[in-house]
C-alpha positions in Angstrom: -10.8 -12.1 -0.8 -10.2 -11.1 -4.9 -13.6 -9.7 -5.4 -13.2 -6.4 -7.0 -14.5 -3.2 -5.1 -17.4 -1.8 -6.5 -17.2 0.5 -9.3 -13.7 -1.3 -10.3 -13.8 -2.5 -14.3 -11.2 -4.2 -16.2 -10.3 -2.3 -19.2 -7.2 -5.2 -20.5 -7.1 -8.6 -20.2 -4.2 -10.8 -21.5 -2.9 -7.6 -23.4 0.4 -6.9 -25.3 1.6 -3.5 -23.6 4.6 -1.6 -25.4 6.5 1.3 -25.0 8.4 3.3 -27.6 12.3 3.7 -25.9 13.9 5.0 -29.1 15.9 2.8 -30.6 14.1 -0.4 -29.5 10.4 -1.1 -28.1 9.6 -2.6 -24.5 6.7 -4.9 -25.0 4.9 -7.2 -22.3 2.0 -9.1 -22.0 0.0 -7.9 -19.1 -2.6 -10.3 -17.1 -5.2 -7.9 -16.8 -5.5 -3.9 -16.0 -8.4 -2.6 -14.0 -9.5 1.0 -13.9 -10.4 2.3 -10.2 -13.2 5.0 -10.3 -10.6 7.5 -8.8 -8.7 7.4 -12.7 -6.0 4.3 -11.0 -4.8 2.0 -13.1 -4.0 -1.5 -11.1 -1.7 -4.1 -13.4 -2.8 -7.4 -11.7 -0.3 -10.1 -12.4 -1.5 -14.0 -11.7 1.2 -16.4 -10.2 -0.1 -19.7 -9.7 3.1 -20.8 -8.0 3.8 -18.6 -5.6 3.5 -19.4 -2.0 3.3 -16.6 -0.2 2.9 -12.4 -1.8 4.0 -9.1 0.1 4.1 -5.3 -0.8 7.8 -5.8 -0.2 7.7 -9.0 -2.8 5.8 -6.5 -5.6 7.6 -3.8 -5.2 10.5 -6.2 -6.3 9.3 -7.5 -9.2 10.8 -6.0 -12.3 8.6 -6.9 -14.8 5.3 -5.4 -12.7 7.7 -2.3 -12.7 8.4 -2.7 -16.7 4.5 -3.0 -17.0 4.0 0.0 -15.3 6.2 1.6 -17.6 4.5 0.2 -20.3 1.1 1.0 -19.6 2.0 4.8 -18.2 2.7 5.2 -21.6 -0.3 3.8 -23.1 -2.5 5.9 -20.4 -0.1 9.4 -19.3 -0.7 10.9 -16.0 -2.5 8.4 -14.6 -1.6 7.0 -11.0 -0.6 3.1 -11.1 -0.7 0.1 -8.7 0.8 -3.1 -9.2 -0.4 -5.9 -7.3 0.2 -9.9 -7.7 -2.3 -12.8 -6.5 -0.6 -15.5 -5.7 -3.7 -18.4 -6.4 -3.0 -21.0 -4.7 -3.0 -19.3 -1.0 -5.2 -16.8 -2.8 -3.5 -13.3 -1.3 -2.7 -10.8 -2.8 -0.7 -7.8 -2.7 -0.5 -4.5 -3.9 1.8 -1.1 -4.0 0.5 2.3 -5.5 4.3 3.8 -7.7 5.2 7.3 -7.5 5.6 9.2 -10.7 9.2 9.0 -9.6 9.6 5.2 -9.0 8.1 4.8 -13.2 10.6 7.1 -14.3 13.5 6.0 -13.1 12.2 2.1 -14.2 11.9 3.7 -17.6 15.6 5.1 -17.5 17.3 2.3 -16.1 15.6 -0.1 -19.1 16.3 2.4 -21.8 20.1 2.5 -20.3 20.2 -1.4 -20.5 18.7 -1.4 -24.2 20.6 1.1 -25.3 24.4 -1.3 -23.7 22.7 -4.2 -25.3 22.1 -2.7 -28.4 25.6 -0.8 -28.4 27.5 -3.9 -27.4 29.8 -5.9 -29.6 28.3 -9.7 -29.1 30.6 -10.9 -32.4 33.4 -11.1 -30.2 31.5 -13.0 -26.9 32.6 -16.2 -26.4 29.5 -17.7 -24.2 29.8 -20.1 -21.3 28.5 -22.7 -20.4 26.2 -23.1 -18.1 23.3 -26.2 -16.6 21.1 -23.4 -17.3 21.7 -23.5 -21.1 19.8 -27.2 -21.2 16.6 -25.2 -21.4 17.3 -22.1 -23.4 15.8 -21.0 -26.9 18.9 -19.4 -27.5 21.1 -23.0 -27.5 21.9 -22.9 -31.0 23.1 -19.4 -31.3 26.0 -20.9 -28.4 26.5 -24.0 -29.9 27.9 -22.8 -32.8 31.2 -22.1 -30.8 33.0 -25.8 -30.3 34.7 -25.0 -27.1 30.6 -24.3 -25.7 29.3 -27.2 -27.7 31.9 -29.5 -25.8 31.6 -27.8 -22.4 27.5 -28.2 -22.6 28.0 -32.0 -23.5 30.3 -32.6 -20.3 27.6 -30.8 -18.3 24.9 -32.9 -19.5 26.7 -35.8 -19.2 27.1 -34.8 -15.7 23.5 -34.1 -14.7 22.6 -37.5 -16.2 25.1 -39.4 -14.2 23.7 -37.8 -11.1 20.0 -38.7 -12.0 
């Protein structure tokens, strides 16, 4: 069901994508990016634990969205497709983005780069969460003592429950 069409070639595999966005660059890694013989460009994105895939499901996804962004700028003008295989059931499924659909992506991330960059994190007193257990962030947090002694009661919690 995967087999390429016919005239179909993979011009990226396992490749770092950017996009300049001003004050900050957007940069993924994409799976793989074929190149359709009508000038298409189709990100194809792997997920090996997913279940089930729709259109619906694709259109969704915010990083296939940020990779379309990504690549558009890499290759102007040209029309993209997103599509994800889920391996295990081994579907797949696909949606072609209007020139539209990419721009506004591209807004909406420079507009959340540019509050991120703009914001004042000195003053942010973090929270914690059974989430933070697993984060590469941890010891940015646990520098504040109320966090480091909220974290510890959570931890202690989830082990009591194991």
């Amino acid at each position: 069901e995967n087999v390429r069409p016919q005239g179909v070639k993979s011009i990226f595999v396992e490749k770092m994508v950017k996009a300049d966005m001003g004050r900050f660059v957007l940069q993924g890694r994409v799976d793989r990016v074929d190149e359709h013989p009508d000038g298409t460009l189709e990100i194809v994105d792997y997920k090996s634990g997913r279940s089930a895939v729709t259109p619906e499901r694709v259109r969704g996804e915010i990083g296939m969205q940020l990779y379309a962004v990504m690549v558009r700028e890499m290759r102007p003008g040209r029309p993209i497709r997103i599509t994800i295989i889920a391996l295990r059931p081994n579907e797949r499924a696909s949606v072609d983005l209007t020139d539209e659909e990419i721009a506004e992506t591209r807004e909406a991330a420079l507009a959340l780069g540019e509050e991120i960059l703009d914001r004042d994190f000195e003053h942010i007193e973090p929270v914690a969460k059974t989430l933070c257990l697993d984060c590469e962030f941890l010891p940015l947090c646990r520098t504040h003592r109320e966090f480091a002694a909220n974290l510890r009661t959570i931890s202690e919690t989830l082990v009591l429950k194991a």
